[in-house]
C-alpha positions in Angstrom: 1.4 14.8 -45.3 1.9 16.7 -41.9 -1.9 16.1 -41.3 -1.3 12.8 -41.7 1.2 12.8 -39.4 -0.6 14.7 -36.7 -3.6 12.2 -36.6 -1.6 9.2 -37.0 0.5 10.3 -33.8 -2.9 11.5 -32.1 -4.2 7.7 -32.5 -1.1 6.2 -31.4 -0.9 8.8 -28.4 -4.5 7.8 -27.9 -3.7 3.9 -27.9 -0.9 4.6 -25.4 -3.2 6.9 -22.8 -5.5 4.3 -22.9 -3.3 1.3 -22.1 -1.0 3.5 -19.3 -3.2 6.1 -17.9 -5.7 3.9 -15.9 -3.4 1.4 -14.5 -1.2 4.6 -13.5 -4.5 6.0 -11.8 -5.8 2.5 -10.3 -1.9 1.6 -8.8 -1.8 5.3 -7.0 -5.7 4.3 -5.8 -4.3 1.0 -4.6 -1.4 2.7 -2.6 -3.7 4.6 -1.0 -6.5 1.9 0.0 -3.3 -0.3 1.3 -2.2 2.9 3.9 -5.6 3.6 4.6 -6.7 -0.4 5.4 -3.2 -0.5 7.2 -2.4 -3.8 5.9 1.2 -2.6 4.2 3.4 -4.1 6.7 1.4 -7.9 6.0 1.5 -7.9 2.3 5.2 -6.3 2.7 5.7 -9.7 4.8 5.7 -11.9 1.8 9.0 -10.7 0.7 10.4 -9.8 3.7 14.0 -11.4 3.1 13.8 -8.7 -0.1 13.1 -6.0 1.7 15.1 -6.5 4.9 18.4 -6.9 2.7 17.5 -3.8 0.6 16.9 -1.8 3.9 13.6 -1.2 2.1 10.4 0.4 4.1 7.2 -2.2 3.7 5.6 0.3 1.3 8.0 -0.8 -1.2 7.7 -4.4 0.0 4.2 -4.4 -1.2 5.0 -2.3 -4.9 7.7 -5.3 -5.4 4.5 -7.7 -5.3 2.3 -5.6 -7.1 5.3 -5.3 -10.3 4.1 -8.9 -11.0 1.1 -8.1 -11.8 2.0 -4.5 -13.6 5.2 -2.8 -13.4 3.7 0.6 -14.3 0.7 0.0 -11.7 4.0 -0.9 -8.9 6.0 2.6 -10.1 3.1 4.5 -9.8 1.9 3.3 -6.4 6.5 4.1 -5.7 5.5 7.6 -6.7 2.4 8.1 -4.3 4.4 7.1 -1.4 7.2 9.5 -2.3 4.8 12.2 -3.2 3.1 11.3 0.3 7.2 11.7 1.9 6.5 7.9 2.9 9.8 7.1 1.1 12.9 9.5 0.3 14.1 9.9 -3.5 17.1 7.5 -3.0 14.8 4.7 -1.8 12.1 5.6 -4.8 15.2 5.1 -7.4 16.7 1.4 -5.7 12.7 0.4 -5.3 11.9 1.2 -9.0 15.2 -0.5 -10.1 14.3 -3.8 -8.3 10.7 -3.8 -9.5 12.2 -4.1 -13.2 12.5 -7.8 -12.1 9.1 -9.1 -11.8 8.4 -7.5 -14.9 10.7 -9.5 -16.4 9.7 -12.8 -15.1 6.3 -12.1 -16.1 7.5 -11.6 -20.1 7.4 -15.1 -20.5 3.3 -14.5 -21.2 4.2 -12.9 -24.5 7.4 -14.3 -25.1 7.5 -17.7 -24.7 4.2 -17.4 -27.2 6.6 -16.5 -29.7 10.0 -17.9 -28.9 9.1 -21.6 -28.6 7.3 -22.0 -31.6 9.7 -20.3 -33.9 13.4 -20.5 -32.4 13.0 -23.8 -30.4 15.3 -24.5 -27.8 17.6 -21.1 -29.1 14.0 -19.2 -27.6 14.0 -20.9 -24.6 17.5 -20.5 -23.9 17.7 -16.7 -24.9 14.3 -16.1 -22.3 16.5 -18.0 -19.7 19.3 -16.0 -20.0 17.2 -12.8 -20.0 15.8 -14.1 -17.0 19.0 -14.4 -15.3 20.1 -11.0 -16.4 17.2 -9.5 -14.6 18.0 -11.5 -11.6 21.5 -10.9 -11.4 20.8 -6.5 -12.2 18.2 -7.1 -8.9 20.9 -8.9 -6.6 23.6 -5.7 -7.6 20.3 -3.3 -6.5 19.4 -5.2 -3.2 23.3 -4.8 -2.6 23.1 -1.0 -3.5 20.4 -0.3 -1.1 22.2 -2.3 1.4 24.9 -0.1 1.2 23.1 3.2 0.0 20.2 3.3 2.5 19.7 3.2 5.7 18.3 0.0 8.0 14.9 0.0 8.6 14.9 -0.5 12.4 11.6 -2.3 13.7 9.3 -1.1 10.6 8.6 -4.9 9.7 6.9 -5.3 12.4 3.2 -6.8 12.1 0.8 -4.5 13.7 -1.9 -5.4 15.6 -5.4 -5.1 14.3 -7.0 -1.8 14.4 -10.8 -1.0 13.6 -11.1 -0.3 9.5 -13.0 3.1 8.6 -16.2 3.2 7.0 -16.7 2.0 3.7 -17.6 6.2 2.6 -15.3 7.6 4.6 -12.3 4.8 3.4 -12.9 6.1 -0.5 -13.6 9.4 0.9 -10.1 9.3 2.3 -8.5 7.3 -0.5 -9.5 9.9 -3.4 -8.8 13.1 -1.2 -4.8 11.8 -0.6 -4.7 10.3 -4.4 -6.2 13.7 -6.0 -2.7 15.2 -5.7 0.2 12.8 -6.8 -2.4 12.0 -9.8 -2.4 15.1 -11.0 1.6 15.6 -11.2 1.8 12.2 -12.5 -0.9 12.8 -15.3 0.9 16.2 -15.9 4.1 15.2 -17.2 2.6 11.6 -18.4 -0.2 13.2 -21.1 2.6 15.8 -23.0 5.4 12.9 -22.8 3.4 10.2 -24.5 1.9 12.8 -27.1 5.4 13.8 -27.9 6.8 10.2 -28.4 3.9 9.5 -30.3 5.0 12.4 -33.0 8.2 11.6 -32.9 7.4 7.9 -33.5 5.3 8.7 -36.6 7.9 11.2 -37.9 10.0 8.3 -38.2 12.6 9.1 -35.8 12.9 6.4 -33.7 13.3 4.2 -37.2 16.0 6.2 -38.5 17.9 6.1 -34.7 17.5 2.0 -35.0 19.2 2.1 -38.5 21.9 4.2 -37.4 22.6 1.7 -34.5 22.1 -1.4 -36.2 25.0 -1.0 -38.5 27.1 -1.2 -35.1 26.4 -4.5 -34.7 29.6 -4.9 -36.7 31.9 -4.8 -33.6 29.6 -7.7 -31.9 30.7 -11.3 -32.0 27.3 -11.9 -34.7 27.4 -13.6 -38.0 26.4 -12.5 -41.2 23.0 -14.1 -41.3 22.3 -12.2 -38.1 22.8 -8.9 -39.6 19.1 -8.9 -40.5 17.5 -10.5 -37.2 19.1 -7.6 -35.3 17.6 -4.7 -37.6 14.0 -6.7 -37.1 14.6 -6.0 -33.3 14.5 -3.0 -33.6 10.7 -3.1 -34.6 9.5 -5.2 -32.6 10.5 -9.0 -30.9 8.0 -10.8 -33.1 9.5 -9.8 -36.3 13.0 -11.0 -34.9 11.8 -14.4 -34.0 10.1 -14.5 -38.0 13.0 -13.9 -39.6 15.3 -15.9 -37.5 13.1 -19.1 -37.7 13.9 -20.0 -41.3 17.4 -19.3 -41.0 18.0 -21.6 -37.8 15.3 -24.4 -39.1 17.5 -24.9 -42.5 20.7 -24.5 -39.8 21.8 -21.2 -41.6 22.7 -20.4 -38.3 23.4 -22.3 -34.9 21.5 -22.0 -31.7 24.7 -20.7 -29.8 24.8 -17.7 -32.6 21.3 -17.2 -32.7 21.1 -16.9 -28.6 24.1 -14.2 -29.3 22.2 -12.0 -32.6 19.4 -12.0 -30.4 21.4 -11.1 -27.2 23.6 -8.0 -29.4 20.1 -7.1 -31.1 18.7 -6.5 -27.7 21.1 -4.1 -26.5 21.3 -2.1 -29.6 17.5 -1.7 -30.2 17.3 -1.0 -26.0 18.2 2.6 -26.5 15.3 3.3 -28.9 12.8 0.8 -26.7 13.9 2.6 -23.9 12.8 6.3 -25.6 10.1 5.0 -27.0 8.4 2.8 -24.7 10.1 3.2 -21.2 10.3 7.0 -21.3 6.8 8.1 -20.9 5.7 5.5 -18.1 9.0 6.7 -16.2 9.2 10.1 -17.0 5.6 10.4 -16.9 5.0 8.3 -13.4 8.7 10.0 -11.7 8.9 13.8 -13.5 12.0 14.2 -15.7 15.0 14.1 -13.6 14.0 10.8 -11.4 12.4 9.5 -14.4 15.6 10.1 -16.6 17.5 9.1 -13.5 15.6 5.6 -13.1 16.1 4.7 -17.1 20.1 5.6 -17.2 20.5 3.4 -14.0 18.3 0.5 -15.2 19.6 0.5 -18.6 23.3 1.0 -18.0 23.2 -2.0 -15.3 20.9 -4.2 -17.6 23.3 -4.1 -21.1 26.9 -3.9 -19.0 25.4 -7.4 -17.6 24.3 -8.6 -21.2 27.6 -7.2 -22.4 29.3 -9.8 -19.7 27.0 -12.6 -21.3 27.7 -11.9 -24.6 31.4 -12.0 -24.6 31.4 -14.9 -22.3 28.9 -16.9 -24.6 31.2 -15.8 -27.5 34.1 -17.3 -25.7 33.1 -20.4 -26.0 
């Protein structure tokens, strides 16, 4: 049974290194390449107004962009520059928090997929409302670093153009400064992802998510949503399956679907957050930013669904 265990965990840890490791590895190579090219300050440009309000340098301008395309491939190019002493830890944390937002955006790839098809207009309107959740956490962070950091005098300035290295040495430069901020990242990330894995497979996670489900008693849900909420805690796609009969026969209304779905989302976000969030933070940050970054991100995130949820229930 054990072994069983052990090799299940090994191919999941396996699956997980092979999904996290090289975008890790090719958003630190990309950090670089953008410092050694000097072309941070242009692409920081693009979202200037951001930045400028955040009191954000134009490294971080350009990891905002990148969170679009992959939030763990925008954290890990954060953790270069902070590595490099480009940014100081305060920044790193406020950065990280408002590159949760793009990610967010950019969910609608796999779940509108889902949503649509199965829960109709109560889909569309719990991704909206997701959506503005993320928006409104990133306007309280852009105030933060207003507040927290300092203003950063002249450095959005657009520099003029200076002569690019050499195609050798611009790699040769670009591995020698990534060699050591990979290595402390991939440190921490390989043991953190093979220890979630075990603990995953040893069923832990499952039997946190069926401890916190039966809280969903103190949350303005019906009855029928009982059951949609301890789907979330495997996985959205099993949510939305059992959800669709029960609001196509009108068991349950779109405004108290929109809610199960809302309360299901905060309960299950502790165990997504160990699960999934833990080793890309932990991993890309070390423990204590890591750890840091995750309490801040999800405190802000559920006290604003918390807000939502009453207020929808009000109604």
């Amino acid at each position: 049974m054990e072994g069983g265990l052990f090799v299940e965990a090994a191919l999941l840890a396996g699956g997980l290194l092979l999904r996290s490791v090289p975008v890790m590895v090719a958003g630190v190579l990309l950090a670089e390449l953008l410092v050694a090219l000097r072309i941070t300050d242009r692409i920081a440009a693009l979202v200037l107004p951001v930045t400028r309000f955040s009191h954000l340098s134009q490294e971080c301008g350009a990891c905002f962009l990148m969170a679009f395309v992959s939030a763990t491939a925008a954290n890990a190019m954060l953790a270069d520059h902070y590595h490099h002493g480009r940014i100081e830890r305060k920044e790193l944390v406020i950065a990280s928090l408002l590159n949760s937002f793009p990610a967010i955006v950019m969910h609608w790839r796999i779940l509108l997929p889902v949503y649509i098809p199965l829960l109709g207009v109560a889909g569309a309107l719990y991704f909206l409302i997701l959506t503005a959740v993320g928006l409104v956490k990133s306007c309280i962070v852009m105030v933060a670093g207003r507040a927290l950091l300092p203003e950063q005098d002249g450095i959005f300035r657009i520099p003029e153009a200076k002569p690019r290295p050499e195609l050798r040495d611009l790699i040769a430069n670009v591995r020698q400064s990534a060699k050591k901020p990979l290595a402390r990242i991939l440190a921490v990330t390989i043991p953190t992802i093979i220890i979630i894995a075990v603990l995953i497979e040893a069923g832990v996670f499952d039997r946190l998510g069926e401890s916190l489900s039966g809280v969903s008693g103190f949350f303005p849900v019906p009855v029928e949503g009982v059951g949609i909420i301890a789907a979330q805690f495997a996985n959205y796609i099993a949510a939305a399956g059992i959800a669709s009969p029960l609001y196509v026969r009108g068991v349950i209304s779109t405004r108290d679907l929109v809610l199960t779905m809302l309360v299901g989302n905060v309960l299950s976000s502790v165990t997504r957050t160990a699960r999934w969030f833990g080793p890309a933070y932990v991993g890309i940050f070390g423990l204590r930013i890591g750890t840091e970054v995750m309490f801040y991100s999800t405190l802000l995130r559920n006290g604003i669904m918390l807000i939502a949820i009453f207020g929808i229930a009000a109604f």
